[in-house]
C-alpha positions as semicolon CSV with decimal commas, in nm:
position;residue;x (nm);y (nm);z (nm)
1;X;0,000;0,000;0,000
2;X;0,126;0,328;-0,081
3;X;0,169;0,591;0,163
4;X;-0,055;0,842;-0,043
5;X;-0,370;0,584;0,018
6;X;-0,272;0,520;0,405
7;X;-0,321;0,938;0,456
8;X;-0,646;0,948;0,274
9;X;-0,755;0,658;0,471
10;X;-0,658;0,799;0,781
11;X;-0,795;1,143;0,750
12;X;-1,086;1,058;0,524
13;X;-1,267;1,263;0,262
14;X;-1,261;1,629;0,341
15;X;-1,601;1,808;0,380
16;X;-1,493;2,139;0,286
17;X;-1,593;2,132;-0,084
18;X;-1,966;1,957;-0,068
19;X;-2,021;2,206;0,266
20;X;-1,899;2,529;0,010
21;X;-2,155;2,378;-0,283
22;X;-2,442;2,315;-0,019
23;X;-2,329;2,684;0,108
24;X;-2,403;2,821;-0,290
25;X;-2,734;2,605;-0,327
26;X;-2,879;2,797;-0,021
27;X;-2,702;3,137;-0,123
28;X;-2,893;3,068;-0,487
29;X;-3,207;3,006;-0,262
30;X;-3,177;3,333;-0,081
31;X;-3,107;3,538;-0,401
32;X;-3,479;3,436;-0,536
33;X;-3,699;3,541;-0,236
34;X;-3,655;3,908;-0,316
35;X;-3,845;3,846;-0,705
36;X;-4,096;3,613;-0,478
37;X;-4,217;3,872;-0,196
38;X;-4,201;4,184;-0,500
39;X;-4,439;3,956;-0,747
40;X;-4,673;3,845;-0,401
41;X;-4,687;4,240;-0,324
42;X;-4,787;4,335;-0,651
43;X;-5,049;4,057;-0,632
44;X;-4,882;3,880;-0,938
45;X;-4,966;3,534;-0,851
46;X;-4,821;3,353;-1,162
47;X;-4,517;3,502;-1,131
48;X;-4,462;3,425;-0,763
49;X;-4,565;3,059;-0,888
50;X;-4,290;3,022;-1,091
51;X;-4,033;3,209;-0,796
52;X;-4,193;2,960;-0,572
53;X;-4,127;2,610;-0,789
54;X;-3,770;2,779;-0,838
55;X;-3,702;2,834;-0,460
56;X;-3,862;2,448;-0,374
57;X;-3,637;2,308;-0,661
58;X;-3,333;2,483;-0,469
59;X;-3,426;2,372;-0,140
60;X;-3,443;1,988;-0,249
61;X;-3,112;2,023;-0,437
62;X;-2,946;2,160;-0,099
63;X;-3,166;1,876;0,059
64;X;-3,025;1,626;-0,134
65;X;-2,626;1,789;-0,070
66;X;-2,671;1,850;0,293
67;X;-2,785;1,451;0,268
68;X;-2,450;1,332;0,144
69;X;-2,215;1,602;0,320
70;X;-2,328;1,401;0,626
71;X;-2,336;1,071;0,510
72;X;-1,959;1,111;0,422
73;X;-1,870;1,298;0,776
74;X;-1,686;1,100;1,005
75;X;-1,873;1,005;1,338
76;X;-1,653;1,055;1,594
């Protein structure tokens, strides 16, 4: 066995990367409520439709990242 593998092993996958991409799903997630609450206070209800499938399709892709970022954390 190399030495290269035996670090990896030891230390594990580093959660730094899935933790910064989970970080821009919600940041992407944030950026569309301002379009959402404008369109629901000028009582355009089709266009705060569409801001609203947008944000849930956000939150499930963070969902689904926050899902593996933990799944690949140690647990101790």
């Amino acid at each position: 066995m190399s030495p290269k593998n035996f670090v990896f092993e030891l230390f594990g996958r580093s959660p730094v990367r899935p933790l910064q991409a989970h970080m821009e799903k919600v940041r992407a997630c944030i950026a569309e409520l301002p379009p959402f609450i404008e369109a629901m206070a000028r009582d355009d209800w089709d266009t705060a439709r569409v801001q609203q499938r947008k944000i849930v399709k956000l939150e499930h892709e963070a969902d689904r990242l926050k899902k593996d970022l933990r799944l690949h954390c140690p647990r101790g």
